[in-house]
C-alpha positions as a Markdown table, in Angstrom:
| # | Residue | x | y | z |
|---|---|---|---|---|
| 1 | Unk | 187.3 | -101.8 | -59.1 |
| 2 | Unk | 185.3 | -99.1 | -57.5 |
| 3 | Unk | 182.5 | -97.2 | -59.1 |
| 4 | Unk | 183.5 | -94.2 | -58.0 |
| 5 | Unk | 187.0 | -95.1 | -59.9 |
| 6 | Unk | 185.3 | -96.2 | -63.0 |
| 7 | Unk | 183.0 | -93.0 | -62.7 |
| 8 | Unk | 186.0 | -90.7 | -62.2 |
| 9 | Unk | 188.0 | -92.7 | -65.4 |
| 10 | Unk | 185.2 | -92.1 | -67.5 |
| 11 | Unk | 184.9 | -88.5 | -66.5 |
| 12 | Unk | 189.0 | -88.5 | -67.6 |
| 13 | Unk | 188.5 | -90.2 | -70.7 |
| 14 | Unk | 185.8 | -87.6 | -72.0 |
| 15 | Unk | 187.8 | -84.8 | -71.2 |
| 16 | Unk | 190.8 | -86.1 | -72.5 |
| 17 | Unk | 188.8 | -87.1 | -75.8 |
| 18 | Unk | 187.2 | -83.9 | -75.9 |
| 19 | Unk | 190.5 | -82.1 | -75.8 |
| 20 | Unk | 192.3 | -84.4 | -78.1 |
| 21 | Unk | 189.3 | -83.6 | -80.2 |
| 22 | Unk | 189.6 | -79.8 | -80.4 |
| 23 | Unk | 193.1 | -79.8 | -81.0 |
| 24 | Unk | 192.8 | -82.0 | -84.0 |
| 25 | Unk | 190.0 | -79.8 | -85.5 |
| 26 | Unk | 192.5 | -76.7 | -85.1 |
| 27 | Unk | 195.5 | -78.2 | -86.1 |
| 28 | Unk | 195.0 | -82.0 | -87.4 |
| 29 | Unk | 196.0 | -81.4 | -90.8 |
| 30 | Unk | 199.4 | -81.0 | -89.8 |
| 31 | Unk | 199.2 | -84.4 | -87.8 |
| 32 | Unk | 197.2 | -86.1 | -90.8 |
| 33 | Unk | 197.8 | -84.4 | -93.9 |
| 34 | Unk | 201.5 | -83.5 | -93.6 |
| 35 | Unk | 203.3 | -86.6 | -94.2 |
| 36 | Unk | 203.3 | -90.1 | -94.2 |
| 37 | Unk | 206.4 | -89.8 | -91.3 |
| 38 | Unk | 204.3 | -87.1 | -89.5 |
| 39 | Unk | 201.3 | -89.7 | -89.3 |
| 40 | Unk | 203.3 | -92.6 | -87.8 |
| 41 | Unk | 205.5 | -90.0 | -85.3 |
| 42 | Unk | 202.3 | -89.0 | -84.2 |
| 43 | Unk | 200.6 | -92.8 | -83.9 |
| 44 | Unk | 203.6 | -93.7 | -81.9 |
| 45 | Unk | 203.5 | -91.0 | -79.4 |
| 46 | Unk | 200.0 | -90.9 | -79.0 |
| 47 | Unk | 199.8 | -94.3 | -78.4 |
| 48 | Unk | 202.9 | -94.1 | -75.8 |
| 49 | Unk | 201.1 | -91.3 | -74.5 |
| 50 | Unk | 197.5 | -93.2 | -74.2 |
| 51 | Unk | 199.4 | -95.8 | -71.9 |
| 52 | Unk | 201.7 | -93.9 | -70.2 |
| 53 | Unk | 198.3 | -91.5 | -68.8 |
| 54 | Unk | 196.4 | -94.4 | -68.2 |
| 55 | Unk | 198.9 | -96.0 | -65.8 |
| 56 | Unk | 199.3 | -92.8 | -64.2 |
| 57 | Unk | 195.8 | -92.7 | -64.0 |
| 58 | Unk | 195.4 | -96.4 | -62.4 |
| 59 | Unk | 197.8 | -96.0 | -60.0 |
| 60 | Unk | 196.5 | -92.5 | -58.8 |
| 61 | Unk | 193.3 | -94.6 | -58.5 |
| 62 | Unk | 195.4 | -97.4 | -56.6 |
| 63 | Unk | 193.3 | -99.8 | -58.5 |
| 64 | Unk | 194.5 | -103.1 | -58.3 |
| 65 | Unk | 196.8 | -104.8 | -61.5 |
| 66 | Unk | 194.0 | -107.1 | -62.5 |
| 67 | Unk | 191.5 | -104.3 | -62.9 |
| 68 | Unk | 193.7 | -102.4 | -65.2 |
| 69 | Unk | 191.5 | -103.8 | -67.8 |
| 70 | Unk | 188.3 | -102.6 | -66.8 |
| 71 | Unk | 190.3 | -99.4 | -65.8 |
| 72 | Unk | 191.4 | -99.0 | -69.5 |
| 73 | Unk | 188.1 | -99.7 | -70.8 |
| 74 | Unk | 186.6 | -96.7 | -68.7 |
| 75 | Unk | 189.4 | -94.3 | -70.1 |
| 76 | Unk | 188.1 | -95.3 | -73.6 |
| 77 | Unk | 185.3 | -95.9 | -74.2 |
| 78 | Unk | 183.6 | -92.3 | -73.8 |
| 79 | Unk | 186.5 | -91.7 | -76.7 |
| 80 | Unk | 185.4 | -94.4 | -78.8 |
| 81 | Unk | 181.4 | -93.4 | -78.8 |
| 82 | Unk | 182.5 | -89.2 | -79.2 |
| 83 | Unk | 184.5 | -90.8 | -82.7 |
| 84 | Unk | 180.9 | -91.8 | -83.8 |
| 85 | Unk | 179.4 | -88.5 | -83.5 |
| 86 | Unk | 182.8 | -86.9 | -85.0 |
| 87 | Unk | 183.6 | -89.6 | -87.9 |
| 88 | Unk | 180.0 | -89.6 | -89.2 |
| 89 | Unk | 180.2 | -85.6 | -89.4 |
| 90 | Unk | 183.7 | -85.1 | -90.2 |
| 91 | Unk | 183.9 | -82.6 | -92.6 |
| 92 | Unk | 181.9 | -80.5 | -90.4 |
| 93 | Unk | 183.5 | -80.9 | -87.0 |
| 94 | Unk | 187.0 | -81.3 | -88.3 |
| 95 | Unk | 187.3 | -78.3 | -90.2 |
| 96 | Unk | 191.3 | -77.9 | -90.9 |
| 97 | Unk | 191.4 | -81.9 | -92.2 |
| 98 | Unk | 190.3 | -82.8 | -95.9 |
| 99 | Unk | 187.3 | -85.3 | -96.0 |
| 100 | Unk | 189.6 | -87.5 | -97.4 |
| 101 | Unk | 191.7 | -87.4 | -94.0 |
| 102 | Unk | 188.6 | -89.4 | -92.0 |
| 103 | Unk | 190.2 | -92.6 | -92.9 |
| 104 | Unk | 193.4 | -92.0 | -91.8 |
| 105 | Unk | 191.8 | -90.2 | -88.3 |
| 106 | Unk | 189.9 | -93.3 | -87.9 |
| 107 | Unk | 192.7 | -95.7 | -88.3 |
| 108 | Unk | 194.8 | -93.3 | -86.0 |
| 109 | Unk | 191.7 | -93.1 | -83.4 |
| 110 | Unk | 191.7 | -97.0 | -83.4 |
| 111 | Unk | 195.3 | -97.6 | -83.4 |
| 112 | Unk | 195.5 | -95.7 | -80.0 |
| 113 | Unk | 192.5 | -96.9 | -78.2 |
| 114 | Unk | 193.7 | -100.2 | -78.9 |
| 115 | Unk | 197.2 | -99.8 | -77.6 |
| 116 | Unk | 195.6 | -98.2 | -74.3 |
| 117 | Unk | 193.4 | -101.0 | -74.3 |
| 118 | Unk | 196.0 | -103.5 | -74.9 |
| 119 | Unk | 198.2 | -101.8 | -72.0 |
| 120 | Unk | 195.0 | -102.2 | -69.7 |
| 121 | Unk | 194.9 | -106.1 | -70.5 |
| 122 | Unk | 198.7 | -106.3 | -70.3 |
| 123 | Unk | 198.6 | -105.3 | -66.9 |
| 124 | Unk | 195.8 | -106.6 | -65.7 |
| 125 | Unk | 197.7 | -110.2 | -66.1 |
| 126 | Unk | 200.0 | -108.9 | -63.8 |
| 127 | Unk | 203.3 | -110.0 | -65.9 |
| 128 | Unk | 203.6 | -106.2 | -66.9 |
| 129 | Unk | 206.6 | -105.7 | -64.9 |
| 130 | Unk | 207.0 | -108.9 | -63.5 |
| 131 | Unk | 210.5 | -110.6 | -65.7 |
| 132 | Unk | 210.5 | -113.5 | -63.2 |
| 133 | Unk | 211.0 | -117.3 | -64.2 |
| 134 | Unk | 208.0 | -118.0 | -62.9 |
| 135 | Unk | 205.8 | -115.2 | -64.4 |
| 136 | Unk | 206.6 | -116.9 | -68.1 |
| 137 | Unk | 208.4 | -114.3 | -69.7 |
């Protein structure tokens, strides 16, 4: 993978984070606080969501299958360092949530950078797509 591609995917990432972030302090008690049904719709879309913008993302880039991993890595990581800044101050930055809520924004925080992450090494073994005899599937 480029530089300039892992550059610009970092960039993406912290926006996206930063975003994600705001909305979540406006409105993440409804997401977090509502209901325990709420909470999972929300984990599964997100995560669908996570994946489905990160392979838009790699192939806008046109970076190659078996850098999706690195690729994936650069979308999250800016994410995953901005949750230690907002998850150590929580009750200050995420003003609509209950301090109690942290540890279910946590586990929410994780459960999508791992699925985009996941998704990154998925296709980076280039049997994503592939449902050939010989890929193994």
């Amino acid at each position: 993978m480029k530089r300039k591609d892992g550059i610009i995917l970092a960039s993406l990432g912290l926006v996206i984070w930063a975003i994600g972030t705001f909305v979540y302090s406006v409105i993440g008690s409804y997401f977090f606080e509502a209901s325990t049904v709420g909470y999972w719709g929300n984990m599964v879309v997100t995560a669908v969501l996570y994946c489905g913008i990160g392979w838009g993302l790699i192939k806008w880039r046109r970076i190659k299958s078996e850098d999706a991993l690195q690729a994936a890595i650069c979308l999250a990581l800016p994410g995953m360092l901005g949750e230690v800044l907002v998850l150590s101050t929580f009750s200050q930055l995420m003003v609509d949530m209950q301090p109690e809520t942290a540890g279910r924004y946590g586990a929410f925080l994780f459960g999508g950078y791992s699925c985009l992450i996941g998704f990154g090494w998925l296709m980076s073994t280039g049997k994503m797509f592939n449902f050939s005899e010989k890929s193994g599937i």
